[in-house]
N, C-alpha and C positions, 0 to 999 in steps of 0.2 A: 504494500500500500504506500504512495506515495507520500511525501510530507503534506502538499496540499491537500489530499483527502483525507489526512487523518485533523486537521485542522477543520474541514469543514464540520468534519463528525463531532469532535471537541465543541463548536462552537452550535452545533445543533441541537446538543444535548444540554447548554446552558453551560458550559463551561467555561465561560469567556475569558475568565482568569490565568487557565492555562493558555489558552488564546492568545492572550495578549502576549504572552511572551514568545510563544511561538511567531507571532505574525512581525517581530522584530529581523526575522530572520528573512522575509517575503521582500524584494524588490517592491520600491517606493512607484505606487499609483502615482498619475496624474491628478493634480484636482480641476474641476469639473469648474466651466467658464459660470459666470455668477447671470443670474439672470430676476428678472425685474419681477415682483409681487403685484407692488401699487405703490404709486407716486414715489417715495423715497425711501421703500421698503424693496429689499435683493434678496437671493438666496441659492446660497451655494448647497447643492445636492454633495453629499458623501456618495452616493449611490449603492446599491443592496449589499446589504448585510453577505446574501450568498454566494456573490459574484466576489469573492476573494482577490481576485489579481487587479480590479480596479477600485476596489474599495477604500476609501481613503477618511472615513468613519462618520459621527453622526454630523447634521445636515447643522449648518450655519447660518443665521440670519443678519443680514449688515443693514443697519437701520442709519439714514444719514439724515445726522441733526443740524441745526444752526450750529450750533458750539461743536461737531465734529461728529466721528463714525461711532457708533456701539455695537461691535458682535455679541451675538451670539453662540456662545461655544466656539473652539478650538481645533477639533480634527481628531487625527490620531498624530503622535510624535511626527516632526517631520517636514509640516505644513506650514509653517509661520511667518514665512517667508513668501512664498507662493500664498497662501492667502491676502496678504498686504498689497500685494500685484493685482490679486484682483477687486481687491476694494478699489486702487487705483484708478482702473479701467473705468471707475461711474465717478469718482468722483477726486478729488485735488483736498480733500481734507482729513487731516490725522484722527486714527484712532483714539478717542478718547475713553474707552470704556470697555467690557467685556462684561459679560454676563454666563457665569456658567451652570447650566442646566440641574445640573450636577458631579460628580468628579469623577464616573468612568473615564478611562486612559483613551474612547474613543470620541472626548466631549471637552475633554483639558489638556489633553498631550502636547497638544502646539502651544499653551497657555506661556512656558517657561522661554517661547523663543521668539517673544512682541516684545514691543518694547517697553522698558521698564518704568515709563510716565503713565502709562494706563492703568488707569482704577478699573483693579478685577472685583465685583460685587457675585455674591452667590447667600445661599442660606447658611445661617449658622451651623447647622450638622453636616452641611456639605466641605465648607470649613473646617470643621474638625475631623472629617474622614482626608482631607487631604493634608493635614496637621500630622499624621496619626506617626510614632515613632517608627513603625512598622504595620504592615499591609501585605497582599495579596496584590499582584498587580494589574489586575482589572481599577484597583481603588486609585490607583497613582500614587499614592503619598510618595513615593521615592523621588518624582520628579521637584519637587519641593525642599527638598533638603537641602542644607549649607547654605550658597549662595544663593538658591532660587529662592530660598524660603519667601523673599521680597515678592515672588508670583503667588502666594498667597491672597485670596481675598481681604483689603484691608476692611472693605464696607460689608456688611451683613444684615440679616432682618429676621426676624421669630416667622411674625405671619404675615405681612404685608408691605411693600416699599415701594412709592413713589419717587418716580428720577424724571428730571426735567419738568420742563411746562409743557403748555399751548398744544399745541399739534405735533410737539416732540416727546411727551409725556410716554412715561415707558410706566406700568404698573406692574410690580411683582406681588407672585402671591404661591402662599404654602400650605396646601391641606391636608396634611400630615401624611404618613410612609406609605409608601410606594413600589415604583422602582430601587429605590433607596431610600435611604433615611431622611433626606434634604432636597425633593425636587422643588423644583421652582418652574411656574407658566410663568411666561411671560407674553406680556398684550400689550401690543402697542395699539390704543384709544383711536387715535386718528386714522388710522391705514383700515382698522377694524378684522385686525389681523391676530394670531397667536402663535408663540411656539412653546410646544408642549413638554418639549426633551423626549424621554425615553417613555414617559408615562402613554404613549399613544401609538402603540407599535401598528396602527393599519389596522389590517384584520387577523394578524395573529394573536397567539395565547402570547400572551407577555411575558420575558425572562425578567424574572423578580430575583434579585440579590440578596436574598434575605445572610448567607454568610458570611459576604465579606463588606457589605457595606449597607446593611441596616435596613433592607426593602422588605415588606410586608404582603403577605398576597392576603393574607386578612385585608389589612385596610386599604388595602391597594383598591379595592370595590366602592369604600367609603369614600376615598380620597377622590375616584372618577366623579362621583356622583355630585361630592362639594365644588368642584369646577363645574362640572353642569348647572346647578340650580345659581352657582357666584357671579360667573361671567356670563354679562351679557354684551348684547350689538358686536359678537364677532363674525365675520364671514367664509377668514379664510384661516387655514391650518396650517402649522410647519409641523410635520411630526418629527424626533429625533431621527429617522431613517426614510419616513414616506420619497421612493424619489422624486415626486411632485409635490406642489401645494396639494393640500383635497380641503372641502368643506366643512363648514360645522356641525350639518346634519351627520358627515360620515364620522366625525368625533363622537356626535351624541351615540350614531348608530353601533358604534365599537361599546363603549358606556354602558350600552343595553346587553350586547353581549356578553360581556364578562359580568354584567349584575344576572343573568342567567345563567353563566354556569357556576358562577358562587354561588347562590342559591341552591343550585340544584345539587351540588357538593355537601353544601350544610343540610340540606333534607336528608340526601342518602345517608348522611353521618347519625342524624338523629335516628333516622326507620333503623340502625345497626347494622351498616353496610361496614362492611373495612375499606382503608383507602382503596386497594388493589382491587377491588370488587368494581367502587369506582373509576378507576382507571382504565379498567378492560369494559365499562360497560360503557364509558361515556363515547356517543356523537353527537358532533356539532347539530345544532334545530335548521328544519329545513328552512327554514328565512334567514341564516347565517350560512347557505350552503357552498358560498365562496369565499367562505374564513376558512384556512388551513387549522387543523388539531397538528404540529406535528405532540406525536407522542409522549416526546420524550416532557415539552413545557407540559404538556396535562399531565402525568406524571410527578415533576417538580411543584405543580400548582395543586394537586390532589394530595400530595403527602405533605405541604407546608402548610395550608390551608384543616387537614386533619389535626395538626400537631400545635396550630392556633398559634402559628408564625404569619 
């Protein structure tokens, strides 16, 4: 079996951790030329998760303000440079700002190689997973150590942070664990735009971290639900990986599914199913019938969910 194949297999089964170290060893994709939202909102595709040789990690959004540029996430290692290029190409004004999602290695990895005048803002648990003495390297913390520790987020928020004014206003906001322990939407007000991070993986079952960086597939249900009923007048979506924009309804519509098969996990749990009972019985509802199960996340989502992780 190839290296590449045993990487996909790694990374299909939720292992991103080993992942990440492996994919260090993978010739450096191209990133993907930035393309236009609305009015002064761009967005750099990472491009799919399963396409390994062009994958260059989760999706970017470069918001350009009067007072300067604010991304969106990072990349994977590698990119920080080449992304600056293509902020470039729309606009003639310095990066003043990052914002990151959260601290997987395919959301901050390029974080340590912008320049060192940009205020990186993120949640405070996201902060402290990339703080952490030692990690797992899906989490990153390594990237932060010594000298970088400076790419640290200096600004942070509990539950909610407004940045800028007028038609530049950027709102963040936290409805507790997740994908990890610290996501953060971000909505930019005036474009009537969002990007979600990893919390909105499309129509798959979501890889939840619940080991090395604090995700929840308990409240990962909750947490959809508090963005749905919070935010309102959004139109369009950046998911961490979507390769396109998609809509709010396909946000909400992802939202529904996963409050159905959590549900329907915690019923089996009560009737006296075992997870594995559930796992082998579960299929997707026929009005989700172009959501993939792969296996292995219902699996991982059935036995953390049992175990009231």
């Amino acid at each position: 079996m190839s290296r590449m194949t045993v990487l996909l297999a790694l990374v299909g089964a939720g292992s991103i951790s080993i992942g990440a170290a492996a994919y260090q060893a993978q010739p450096k994709p191209a990133v993907r030329d930035i393309q236009k939202v609305r009015d002064n909102l761009y967005f750099i595709s990472g491009g799919d998760t399963n396409d390994r040789p062009t994958w260059t990690g989760g999706n970017v959004a470069v918001f350009v303000t009067a007072q300067g540029v604010v991304l969106v996430d990072s990349m994977l290692p590698g990119n920080g440079a080449t992304l600056l290029q293509r902020v470039k190409s729309v606009t003639d004004k310095p990066v003043i700002m990052l914002i990151n999602t959260h601290t997987h290695f395919d959301h901050s990895g390029s974080n340590n190689e912008l320049p060192g005048s940009i205020e990186f803002i993120a949640h405070e648990n996201t902060r402290a997973n990339m703080a952490q003495a030692s990690c797992a390297p899906v989490t990153n913390c390594a990237a932060f150590k010594g000298d970088n520790a400076k790419y640290l987020p200096k600004r942070t928020y509990k539950d909610t942070l407004s940045l800028l004014s007028g038609k530049d206003q950027i709102n963040l906001y936290y409805f507790g664990r997740g994908h990890t322990s610290g996501d953060t939407w971000v909505v930019f007000p005036a474009v009537r735009a969002m990007h979600t991070g990893d919390m909105f993986p499309r129509k798959h079952m979501p890889f939840i971290d619940v080991p090395d960086s604090g995700g929840s597939a308990v409240e990962f249900n909750a947490t959809l639900k508090k963005a749905v009923s919070t935010i309102k007048n959004v139109d369009t979506v950046i998911g961490g990986h979507t390769p396109t924009v998609v809509t709010w309804n396909d946000f909400r519509e992802y939202t529904d599914f996963y409050d159905e098969f959590f549900n329907s996990v915690q019923a089996g749990l009560k009737a006296g199913k075992s997870a594995a009972e559930l796992v082998s019985g579960y299929k997707v509802p026929p009005k989700y019938k172009d959501f993939p199960a792969d296996p292995a996340r219902v699996k991982a989502n059935v036995e953390a969910i049992a175990a009231g992780k």
